[in-house]
Every structure is written in C-alpha cells, then in structure tokens.
PLY file of the C-alpha trace (Angstrom):
ply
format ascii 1.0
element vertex 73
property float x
property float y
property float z
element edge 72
property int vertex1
property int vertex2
end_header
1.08 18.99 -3.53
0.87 15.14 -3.30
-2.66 15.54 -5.51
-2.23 11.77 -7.10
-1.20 10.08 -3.58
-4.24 11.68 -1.79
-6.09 10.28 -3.73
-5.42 7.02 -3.55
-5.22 6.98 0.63
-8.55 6.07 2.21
-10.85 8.50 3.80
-9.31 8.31 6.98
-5.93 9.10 6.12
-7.21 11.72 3.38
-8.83 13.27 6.41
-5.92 13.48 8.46
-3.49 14.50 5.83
-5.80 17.48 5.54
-6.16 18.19 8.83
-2.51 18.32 9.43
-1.87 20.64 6.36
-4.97 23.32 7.68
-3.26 23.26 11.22
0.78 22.68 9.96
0.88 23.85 6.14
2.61 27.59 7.10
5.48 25.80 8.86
5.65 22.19 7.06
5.25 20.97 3.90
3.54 17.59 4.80
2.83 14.80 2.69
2.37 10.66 2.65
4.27 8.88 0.06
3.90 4.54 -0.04
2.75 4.86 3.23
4.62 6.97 5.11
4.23 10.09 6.52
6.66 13.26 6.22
6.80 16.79 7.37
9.39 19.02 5.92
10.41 22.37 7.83
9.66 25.10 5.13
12.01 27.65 7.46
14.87 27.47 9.40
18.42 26.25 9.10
17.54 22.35 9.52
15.05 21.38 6.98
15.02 17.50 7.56
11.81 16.21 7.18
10.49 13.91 9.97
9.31 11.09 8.96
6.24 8.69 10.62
4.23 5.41 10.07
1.33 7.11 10.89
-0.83 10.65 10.67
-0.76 11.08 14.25
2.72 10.10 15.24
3.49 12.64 12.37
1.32 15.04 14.43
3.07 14.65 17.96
6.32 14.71 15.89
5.54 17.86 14.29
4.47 19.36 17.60
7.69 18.52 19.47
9.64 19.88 16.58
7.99 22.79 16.11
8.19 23.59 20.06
11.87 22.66 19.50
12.18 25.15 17.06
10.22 28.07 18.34
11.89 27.71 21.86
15.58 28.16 20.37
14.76 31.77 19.02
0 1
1 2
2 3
3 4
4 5
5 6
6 7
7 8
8 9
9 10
10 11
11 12
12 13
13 14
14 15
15 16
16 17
17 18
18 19
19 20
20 21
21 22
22 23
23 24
24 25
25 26
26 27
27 28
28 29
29 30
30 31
31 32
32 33
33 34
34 35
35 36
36 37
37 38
38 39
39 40
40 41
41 42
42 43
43 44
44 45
45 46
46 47
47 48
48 49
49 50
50 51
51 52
52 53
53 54
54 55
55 56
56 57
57 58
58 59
59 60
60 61
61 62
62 63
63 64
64 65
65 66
66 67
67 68
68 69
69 70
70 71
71 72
C-alpha cells in the first residue's frame, strides 16, 4: 500500500504516515497521494475517504469520524 509514494515523502511525513497506519490501519486504509492525505473507512455503509492537507489534520479527522461512527451503533 502506497510503497512508491512513501518513499518519496520526507522523514517526517514517512513517520507520520506510519504512525497513523500502526494506530488507524484496522479501521482505515490511509495513504498520501501528491500531497494530500486520505483515510478510507474499510467498514461500514459510508466509505468516503476524508481527505487532509496534512498528517495530523488527517489524524483529528480520523478521530472524529471514527467516534462518529462507533457512537451510531
């Protein structure tokens, strides 16, 4: 998943990317594509990905969707 684009984001960003796929990857398929951030829903009726200019707006994004989510069940 997104193998050739990690590699070409800096450190940083590799380092976040991989932080929010050890703490997100069982509920979103995340990813950064020229730039930008997304988080696709791998459950669920609604599987719009959310999309960010940066890793941690994707994070807070992912964390109010998720609470979304788990609080309509």
């Amino acid at each position: 998943m997104g193998g050739q684009v990690t590699a070409m984001l800096g450190s940083w960003d590799q380092s976040a990317l991989w932080d929010l796929r050890w703490h997100w990857g069982s509920a979103y398929r995340i990813d950064v594509t020229d730039g930008r951030w997304f988080a696709a829903p791998l459950r669920g009726r609604d599987r719009r990905p959310i999309g960010a200019e940066d890793a941690e707006t994707l994070r807070l994004a992912i964390r109010a969707d998720y609470w979304e989510r788990t609080r309509k069940r």
